[in-house]
Each structure stands twice: as C-alpha cells, then as structure tokens.
C-alpha positions as CSV (number, residue, x, y, z in Angstrom):
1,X,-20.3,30.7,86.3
2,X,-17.4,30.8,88.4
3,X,-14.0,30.4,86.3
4,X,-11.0,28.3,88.0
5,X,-8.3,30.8,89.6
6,X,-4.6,31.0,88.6
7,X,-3.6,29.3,91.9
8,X,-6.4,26.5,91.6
9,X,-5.1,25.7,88.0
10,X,-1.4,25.9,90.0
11,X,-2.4,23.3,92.5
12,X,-4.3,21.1,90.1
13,X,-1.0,21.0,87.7
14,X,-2.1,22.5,85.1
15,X,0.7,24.3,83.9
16,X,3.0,21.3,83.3
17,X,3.4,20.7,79.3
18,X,5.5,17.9,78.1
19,X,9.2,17.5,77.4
20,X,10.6,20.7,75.5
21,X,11.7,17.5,72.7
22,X,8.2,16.9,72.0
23,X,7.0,20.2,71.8
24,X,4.6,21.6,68.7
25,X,5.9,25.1,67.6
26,X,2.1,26.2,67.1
27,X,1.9,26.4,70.7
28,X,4.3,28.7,71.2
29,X,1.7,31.6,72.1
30,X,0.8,29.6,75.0
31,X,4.2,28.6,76.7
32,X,5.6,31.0,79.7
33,X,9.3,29.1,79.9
34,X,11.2,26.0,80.0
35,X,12.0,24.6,83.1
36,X,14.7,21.1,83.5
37,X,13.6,20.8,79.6
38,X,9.7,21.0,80.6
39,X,7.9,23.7,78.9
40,X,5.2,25.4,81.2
41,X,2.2,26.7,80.5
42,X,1.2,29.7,80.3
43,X,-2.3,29.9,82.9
44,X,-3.1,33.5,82.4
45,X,-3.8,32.4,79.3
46,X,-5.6,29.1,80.6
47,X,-8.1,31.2,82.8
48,X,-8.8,33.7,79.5
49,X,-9.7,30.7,77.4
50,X,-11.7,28.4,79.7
51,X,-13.8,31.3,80.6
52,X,-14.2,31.6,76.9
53,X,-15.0,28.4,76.3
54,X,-17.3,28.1,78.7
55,X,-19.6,30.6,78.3
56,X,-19.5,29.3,74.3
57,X,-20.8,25.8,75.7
58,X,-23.6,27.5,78.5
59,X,-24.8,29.0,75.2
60,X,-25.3,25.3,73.5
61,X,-26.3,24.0,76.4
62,X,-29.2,27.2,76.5
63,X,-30.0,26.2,73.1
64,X,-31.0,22.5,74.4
65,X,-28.0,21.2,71.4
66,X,-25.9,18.2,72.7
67,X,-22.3,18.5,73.2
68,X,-19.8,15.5,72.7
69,X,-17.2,14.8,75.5
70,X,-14.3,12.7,73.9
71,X,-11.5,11.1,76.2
72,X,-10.4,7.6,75.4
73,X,-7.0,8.4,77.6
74,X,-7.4,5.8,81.1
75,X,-6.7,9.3,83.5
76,X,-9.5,11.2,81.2
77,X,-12.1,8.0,81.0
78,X,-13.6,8.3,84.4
79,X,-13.9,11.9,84.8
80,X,-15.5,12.7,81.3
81,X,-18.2,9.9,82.4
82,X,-19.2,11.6,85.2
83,X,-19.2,15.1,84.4
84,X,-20.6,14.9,81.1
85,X,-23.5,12.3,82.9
86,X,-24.3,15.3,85.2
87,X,-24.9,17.8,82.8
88,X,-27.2,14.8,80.3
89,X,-24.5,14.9,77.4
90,X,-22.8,12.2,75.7
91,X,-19.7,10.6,75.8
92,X,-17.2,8.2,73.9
93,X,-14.3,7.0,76.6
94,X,-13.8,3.3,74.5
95,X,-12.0,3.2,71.1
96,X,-13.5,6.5,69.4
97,X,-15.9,3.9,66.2
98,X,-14.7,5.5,63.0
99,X,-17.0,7.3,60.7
100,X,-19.2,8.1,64.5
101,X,-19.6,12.2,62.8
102,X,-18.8,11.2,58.6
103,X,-21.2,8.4,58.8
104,X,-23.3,9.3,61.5
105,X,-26.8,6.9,60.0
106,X,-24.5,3.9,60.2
107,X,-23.8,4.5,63.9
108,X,-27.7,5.1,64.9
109,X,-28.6,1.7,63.3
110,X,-25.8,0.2,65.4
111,X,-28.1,1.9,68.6
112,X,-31.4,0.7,67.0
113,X,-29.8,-3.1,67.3
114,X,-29.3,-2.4,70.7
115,X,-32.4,-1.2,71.4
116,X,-34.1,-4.4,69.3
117,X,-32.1,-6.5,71.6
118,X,-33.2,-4.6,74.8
119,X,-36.8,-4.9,73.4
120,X,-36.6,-8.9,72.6
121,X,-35.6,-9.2,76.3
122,X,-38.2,-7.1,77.6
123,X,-41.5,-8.7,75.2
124,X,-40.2,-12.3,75.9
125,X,-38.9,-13.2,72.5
126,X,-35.2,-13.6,74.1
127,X,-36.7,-16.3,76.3
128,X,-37.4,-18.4,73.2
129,X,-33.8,-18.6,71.5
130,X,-31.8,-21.2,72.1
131,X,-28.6,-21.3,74.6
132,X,-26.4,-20.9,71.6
133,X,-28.5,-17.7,70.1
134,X,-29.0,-16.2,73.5
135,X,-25.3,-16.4,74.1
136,X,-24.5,-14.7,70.6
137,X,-27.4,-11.7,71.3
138,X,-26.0,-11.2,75.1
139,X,-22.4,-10.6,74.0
140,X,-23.5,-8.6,70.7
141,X,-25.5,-6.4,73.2
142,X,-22.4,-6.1,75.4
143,X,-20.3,-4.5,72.7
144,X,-22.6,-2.4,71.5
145,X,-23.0,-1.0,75.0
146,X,-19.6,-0.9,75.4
147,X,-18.9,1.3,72.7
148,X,-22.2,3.1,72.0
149,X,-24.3,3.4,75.4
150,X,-23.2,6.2,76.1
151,X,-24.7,7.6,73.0
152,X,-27.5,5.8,72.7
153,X,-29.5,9.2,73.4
154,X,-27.6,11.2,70.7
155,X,-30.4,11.1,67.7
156,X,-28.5,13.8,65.9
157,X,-25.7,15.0,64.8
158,X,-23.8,17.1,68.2
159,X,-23.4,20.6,68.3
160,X,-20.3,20.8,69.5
161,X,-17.3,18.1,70.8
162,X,-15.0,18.5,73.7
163,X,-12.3,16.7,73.5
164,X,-9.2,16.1,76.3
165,X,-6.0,15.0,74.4
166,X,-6.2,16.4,70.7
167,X,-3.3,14.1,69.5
168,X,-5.1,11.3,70.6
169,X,-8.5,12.0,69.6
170,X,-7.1,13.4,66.5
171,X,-9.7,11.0,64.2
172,X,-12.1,12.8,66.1
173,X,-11.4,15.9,65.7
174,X,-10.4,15.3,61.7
175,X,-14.4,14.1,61.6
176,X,-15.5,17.0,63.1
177,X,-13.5,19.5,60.7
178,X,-15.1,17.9,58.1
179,X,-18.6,18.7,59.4
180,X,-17.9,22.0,60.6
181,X,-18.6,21.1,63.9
182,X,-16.9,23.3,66.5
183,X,-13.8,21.3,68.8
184,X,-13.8,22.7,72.0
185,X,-10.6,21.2,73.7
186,X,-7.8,20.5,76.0
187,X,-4.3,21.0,74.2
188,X,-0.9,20.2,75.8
189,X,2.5,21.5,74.4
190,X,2.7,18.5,72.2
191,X,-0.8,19.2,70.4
192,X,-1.8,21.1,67.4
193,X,-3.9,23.5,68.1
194,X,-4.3,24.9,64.6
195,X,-8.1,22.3,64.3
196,X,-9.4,23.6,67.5
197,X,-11.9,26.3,67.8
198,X,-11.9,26.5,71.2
199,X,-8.0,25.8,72.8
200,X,-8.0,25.4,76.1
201,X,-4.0,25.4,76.7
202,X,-3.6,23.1,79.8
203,X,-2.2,19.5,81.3
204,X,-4.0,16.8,79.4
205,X,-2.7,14.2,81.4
206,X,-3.7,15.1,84.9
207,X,-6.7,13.7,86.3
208,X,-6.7,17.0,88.6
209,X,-5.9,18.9,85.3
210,X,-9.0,17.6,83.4
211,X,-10.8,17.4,86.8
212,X,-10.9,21.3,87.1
213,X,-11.0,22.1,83.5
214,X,-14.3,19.7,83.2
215,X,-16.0,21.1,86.5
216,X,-15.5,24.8,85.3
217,X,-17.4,23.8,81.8
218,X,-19.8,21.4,83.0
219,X,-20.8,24.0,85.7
220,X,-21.2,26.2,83.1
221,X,-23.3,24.2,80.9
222,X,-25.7,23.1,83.7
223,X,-26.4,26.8,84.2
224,X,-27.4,27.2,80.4
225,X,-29.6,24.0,80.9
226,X,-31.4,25.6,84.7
227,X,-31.5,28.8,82.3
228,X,-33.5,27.2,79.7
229,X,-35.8,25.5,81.7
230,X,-36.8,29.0,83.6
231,X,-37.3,30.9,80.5
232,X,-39.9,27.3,79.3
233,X,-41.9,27.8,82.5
234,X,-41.9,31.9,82.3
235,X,-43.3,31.2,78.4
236,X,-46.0,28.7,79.5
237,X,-46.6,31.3,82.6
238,X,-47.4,34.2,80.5
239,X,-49.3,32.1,77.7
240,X,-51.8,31.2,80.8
241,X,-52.0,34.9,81.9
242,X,-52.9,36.1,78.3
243,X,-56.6,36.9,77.8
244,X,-58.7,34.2,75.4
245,X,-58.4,34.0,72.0
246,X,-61.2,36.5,70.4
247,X,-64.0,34.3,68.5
248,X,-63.6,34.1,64.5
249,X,-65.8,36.8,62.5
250,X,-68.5,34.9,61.5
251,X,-69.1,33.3,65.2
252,X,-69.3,37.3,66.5
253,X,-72.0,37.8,63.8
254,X,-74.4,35.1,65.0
255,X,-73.7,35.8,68.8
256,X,-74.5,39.6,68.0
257,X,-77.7,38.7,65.4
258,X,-79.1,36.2,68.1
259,X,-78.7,39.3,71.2
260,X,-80.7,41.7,68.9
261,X,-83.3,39.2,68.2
262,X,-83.4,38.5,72.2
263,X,-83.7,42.2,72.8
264,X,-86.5,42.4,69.9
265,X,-88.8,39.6,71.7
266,X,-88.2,41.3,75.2
C-alpha cells in the first residue's frame, strides 16, 4: 500500500481549503495558516490520515463487505465512477435518493423493477406492449438506471461510505449516523468533521485532489480484495491436501467383522 507523499499531495493541490470567511472552526486541528485569506491545509496531517483510512478500508475490502463511494459534485462524478468500478464497489454520483441507508428495502424493490424490466426485454414480453407502454417502460428503466445502476449489485446494507464533499453529501452522511455505519471522507475547511469517522483533511474540489486521495484508497482496497482471494485458494489447497475423512464407527465394525471372517475361511 503505498501512501501519497507530501509533495504529491503539494502538486495535486491538496492543501488549498476555502476562503478563511467560510471556514468551520472544528477544523481548526487541521489548518497550517492563512494565506491572501485562504486557509491551507495542513498535509502532514493528510498523509497520517489517508494512510489511516486506508488500511481501515483494505480491511473491509479483506472482509469481502462493500464500501459506498458518494460524490454527486460534477469534478468528483467521473473519478468516483471509475475508481470505485475498479475495485467492484458501488457508487451514487446522481442526486443521492433519500432514505437509500434509513429505508434501504424500498430502494432494492426499486432495483428489482429494473431487473423485471431487463427480464421482459430479454423473454420477449417487451415485444408485445404497445408503442405507448414500451415508451413508458424504456424511460422508467432509464431513471432507474440513472439513479440506481450503479447499485444495482448492493443486496445489503454497505459496510462503510466514502464520501468526497461532507457538506454536500451531508443527507448522506446524517443516514449513515443513524445506522452506525462508518463515514470515511474527504473534508475541506468549510466541512464538519465532527460526523466523520474517518477525516481525511484535504481539497474536495480538485479533480487532482480527489484523484490522488481515491487512487491511494482504492489501491488499498484492491490489495485487501487480491488478499482475500489468496487466503480462499490456500484454504481450498490445504482442504485437498488433508487425509480422508475416517469411516463412522459402525462402518469400521463390519469392514473389521467381514476381514476376520475372510481370514477364518482361508
């Protein structure tokens, strides 16, 4: 796992915050200075807590649990797809559907329609609906992938959300307070960090920013996941090498009565 240097997070921008106006006095312990009223971050602190975070997500990832990337922010959208594609983990970069933790059933028969629809189209059924009805099922298909394709693979509640803009994702993150679920996140001088478990003090509206940030974590989650799947085929290794199950009591008996009686006759 090989954690982002201070001059990397330097180049990438990282330690721009916002306006010292807009500032949130709970992130105070991550500030270095002001500079022409910008407050900058502090990235000794940003190296300390990515590598933190990290290795906390390689661990979920290990575990086989699903983590949650949320960034509905137009320079966060792009990157969060790809990254969190890479590593087989969901995303929500559309409008964040409220209730998606609190009422979590609602939002998997929302995916069931969609797989229905995918189904009608597939057996033929779709074929027989009129111009009007197929128009209706195409663009209620369109939505739901719009919004919920990205999840459609999420069959349980996630483990764990990352999230890139706190203040903008904040229903988010309320939902997953509520559950208990830990908020691994990106937080900028204007953020609370007070509902993250995870703060990850750093530019959250940088694509290089987020571009770095993700890499370093999605790196690390891939190596849980490579991890995992070496320790399955080690198990299944040594369950081949053990020696065969002994046979029950009462087979031994008969396989030891029907030798004597074999040695008797001889």
């Amino acid at each position: 796992m090989s954690t982002p240097t201070f001059e990397q997070l330097l180049e990438a921008g990282c330690h721009f915050g916002h306006l010292k106006r807009k500032w949130n006095p709970a992130m105070a312990p991550y500030i270095f200075m002001e500079r022409n009223g910008i407050h900058i971050i502090d990235l000794y602190k940003t190296v300390a807590k990515v590598e933190e975070a990290a290795a906390a997500l390689k661990s979920i990832a290990k575990s086989g649990k699903k983590v949650l990337f949320v960034a509905t922010k137009k320079q966060a959208k792009q990157v969060i797809a790809d990254k969190a594609t890479s590593v087989g983990m969901p995303y929500v970069i559309e409008r964040w559907p409220g209730g998606m933790l609190t009422n979590f059933p609602t939002i998997r028969k929302a995916v069931k329609k969609m797989t229905a629809i995918d189904k009608m189209i597939k057996d033929g059924t779709f074929d027989n609906l009129s111009k009007r009805e197929k128009l209706q099922v195409t663009r209620q298909r369109a939505k739901l992938e719009k919004t919920l394709g990205s999840i459609a693979d999420l069959n349980r509640l996630p483990a764990a959300l990352f999230v890139v803009d706190v203040l903008k994702e904040r229903i988010a993150v309320a939902e997953a307070n509520r559950l208990g679920i830990p908020v691994f996140a990106m937080v900028d001088t204007n953020s609370d960090p007070s509902n993250v478990d995870f703060v990850i003090p750093a530019n959250d509206d940088a694509s290089k920013s987020i571009e770095i940030i993700l890499d370093t974590v999605c790196s690390a989650m891939a190596e849980g996941i490579e991890e995992r799947k070496a320790e399955k085929v080690d198990t299944v290794a040594a369950g081949e090498g053990e020696a065969a199950p002994a046979a029950p009591k009462r087979q031994r008996r008969r396989i030891s009565k029907a030798t004597e009686e074999a040695e008797a006759e001889a």
